[in-house]
C-alpha positions in Angstrom: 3.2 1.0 12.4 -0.4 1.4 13.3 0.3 5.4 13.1 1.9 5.2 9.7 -0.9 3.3 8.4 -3.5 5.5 9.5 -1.7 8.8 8.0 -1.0 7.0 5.0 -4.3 6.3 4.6 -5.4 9.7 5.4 -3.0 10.9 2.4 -4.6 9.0 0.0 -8.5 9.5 1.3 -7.6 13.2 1.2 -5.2 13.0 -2.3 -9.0 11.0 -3.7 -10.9 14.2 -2.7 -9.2 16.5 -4.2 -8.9 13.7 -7.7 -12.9 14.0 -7.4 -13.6 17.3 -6.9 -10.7 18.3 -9.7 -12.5 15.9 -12.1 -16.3 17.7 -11.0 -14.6 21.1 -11.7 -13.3 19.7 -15.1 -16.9 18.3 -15.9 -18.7 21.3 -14.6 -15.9 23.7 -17.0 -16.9 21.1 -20.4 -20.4 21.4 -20.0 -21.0 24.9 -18.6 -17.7 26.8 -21.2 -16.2 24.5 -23.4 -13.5 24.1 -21.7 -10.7 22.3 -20.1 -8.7 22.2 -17.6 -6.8 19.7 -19.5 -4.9 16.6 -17.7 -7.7 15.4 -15.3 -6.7 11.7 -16.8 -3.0 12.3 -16.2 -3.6 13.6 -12.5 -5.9 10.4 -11.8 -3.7 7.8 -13.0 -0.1 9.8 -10.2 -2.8 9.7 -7.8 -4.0 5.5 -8.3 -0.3 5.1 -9.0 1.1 6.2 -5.3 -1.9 5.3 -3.9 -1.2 1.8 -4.9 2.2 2.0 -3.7 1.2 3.3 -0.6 -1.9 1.1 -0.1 0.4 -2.0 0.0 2.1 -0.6 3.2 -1.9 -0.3 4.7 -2.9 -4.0 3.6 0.8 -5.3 4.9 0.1 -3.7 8.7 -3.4 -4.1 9.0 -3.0 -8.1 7.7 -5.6 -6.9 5.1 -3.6 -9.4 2.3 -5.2 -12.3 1.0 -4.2 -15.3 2.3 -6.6 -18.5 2.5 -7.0 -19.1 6.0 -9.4 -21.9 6.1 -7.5 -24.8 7.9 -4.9 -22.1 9.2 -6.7 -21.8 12.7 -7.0 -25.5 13.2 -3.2 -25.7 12.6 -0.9 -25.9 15.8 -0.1 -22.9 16.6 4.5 -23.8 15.6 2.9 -24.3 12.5 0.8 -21.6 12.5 3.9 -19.3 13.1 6.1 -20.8 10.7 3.3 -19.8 7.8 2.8 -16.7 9.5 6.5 -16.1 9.3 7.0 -17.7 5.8 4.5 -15.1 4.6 6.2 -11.8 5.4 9.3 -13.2 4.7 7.6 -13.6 1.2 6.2 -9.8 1.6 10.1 -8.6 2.4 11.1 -10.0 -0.6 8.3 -8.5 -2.7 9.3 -5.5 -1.4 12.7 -6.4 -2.7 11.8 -7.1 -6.4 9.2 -4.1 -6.5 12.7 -1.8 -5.7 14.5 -4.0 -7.9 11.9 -3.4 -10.7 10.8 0.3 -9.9 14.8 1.3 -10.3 14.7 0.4 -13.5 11.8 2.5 -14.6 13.1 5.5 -12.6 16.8 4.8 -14.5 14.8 4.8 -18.0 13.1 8.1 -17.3 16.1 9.5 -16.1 18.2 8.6 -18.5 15.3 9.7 -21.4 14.6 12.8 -19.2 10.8 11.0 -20.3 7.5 13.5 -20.3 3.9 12.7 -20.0 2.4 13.1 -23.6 -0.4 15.2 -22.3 -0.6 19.1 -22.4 0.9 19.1 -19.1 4.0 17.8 -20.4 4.8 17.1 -16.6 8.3 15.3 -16.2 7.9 11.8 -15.3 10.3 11.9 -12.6 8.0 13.7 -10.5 5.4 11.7 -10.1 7.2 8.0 -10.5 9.7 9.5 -7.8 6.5 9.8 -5.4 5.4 5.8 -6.6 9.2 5.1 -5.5 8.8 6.1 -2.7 5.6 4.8 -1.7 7.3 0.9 -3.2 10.7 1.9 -0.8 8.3 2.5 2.2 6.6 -0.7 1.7 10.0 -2.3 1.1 11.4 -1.1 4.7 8.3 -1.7 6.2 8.2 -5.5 5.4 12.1 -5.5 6.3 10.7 -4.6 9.9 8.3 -7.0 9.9 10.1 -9.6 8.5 13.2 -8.9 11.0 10.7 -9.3 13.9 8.7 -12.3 13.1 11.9 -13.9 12.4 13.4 -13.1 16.1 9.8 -14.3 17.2 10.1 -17.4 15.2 13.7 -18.4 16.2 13.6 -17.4 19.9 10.0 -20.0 19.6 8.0 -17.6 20.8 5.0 -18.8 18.1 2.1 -17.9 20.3 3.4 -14.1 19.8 3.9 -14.2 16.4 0.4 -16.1 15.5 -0.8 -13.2 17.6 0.9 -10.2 15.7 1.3 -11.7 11.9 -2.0 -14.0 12.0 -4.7 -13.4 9.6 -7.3 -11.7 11.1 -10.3 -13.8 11.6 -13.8 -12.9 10.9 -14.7 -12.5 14.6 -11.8 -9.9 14.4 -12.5 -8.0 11.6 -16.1 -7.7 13.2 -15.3 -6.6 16.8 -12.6 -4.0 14.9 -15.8 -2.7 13.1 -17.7 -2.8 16.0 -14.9 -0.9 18.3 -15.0 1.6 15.3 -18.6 2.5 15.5 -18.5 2.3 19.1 -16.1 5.0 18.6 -17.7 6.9 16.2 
C-alpha cells in the first residue's frame, strides 16, 4: 500500500507540473500574442478533480485523516483498537457512498452524452471516468483495510492494529520527517 501511495502521489506531483507550466505557457501566449491556448481553467479543475480522488487513497494509507487524537493515546490500547477499527470501517463505507454517488453522475453524462461548455468541448466522460476511478481505488483500498483491521480486531490482536491503523503521533510524524531528510 505504501508503494501505491507513493506512485500515486508521484502522478499527481507530476500531473501539477505540467497544470503549472501549461498555465505559464498560457500567461506567457496572453501577454506576449494575444493569444490563447484556450481551456487552461477546464484542464485545472480534471487535474484537482482526480487529484482529489486520488489524494484520499494517500491520506487513507499514510493515516494523514483527521481524527482528534487527544485522549486516544491514554486510552487502553482494546479501546484504542476498537476506534481504530470503527474508523476505517467508517472510511470503507465512505468509499461506498462516494461509488454510490459518483455512479450517478457518470450514468447522467452518459446518458446526456454531456460536454464541457468550454472551446474544448471535451466529453465529460473522459475526465469524470478518470475521478471514478481514482473514488473506486479509494473504495477497494479501504475494503482492504477495513477487511484487515477487522481480522485484527476479532482474532484480539489490538496491540497490532493500534500499531498499523493508529493515528500517527507527533513524535512520528517528526522522526518520519527526520528519516526523510536523513535520506535526502
Amino acid at each position: 500500500m505504501d508503494r501505491l501511495a507513493t506512485w500515486i502521489s508521484r502522478i499527481f506531483g507530476w500531473a501539477l507540473l505540467f497544470l503549472s507550466a501549461f498555465i505559464a505557457l498560457e500567461t506567457v501566449l496572453r501577454k506576449l500574442f494575444n493569444t490563447s491556448l484556450q481551456g487552461a481553467d477546464e484542464l485545472g479543475g480534471y487535474v484537482l478533480a482526480i487529484g482529489a480522488s486520488l489524494a484520499f487513497i494517500v491520506a487513507m494509507i499514510d493515516r494523514a485523516h483527521i481524527r482528534i487524537d487527544v485522549l486516544h493515546a491514554l486510552f487502553p490500547v482494546w479501546l484504542q483498537a476498537l476506534i481504530d477499527w470503527l474508523s476505517v470501517i467508517s472510511l470503507g463505507v465512505l468509499g461506498l457512498f462516494f461509488l454510490y454517488v459518483g455512479w450517478f453522475v457518470i450514468s447522467d453524462t452518459m446518458e446526456y452524452g454531456s460536454t464541457a461548455a468550454t472551446p474544448w468541448r471535451t466529453p465529460l466522460i473522459w475526465p469524470q471516468s478518470a475521478w471514478y476511478a481514482g473514488l473506486a481505488i479509494f473504495a477497494l483500498c479501504s475494503f482492504v483495510m477495513a477487511a484487515r483491521a477487522t481480522r485484527l480486531f476479532f482474532s484480539g490482536r489490538y496491540a497490532q492494529l493500534a500499531e498499523e491503523f493508529n493515528p500517527e503521533s507527533a513524535e512520528d510524524e517528526l522522526a518520519d520527517e527526520l528519516e526523510q531528510l536523513q535520506e535526502r
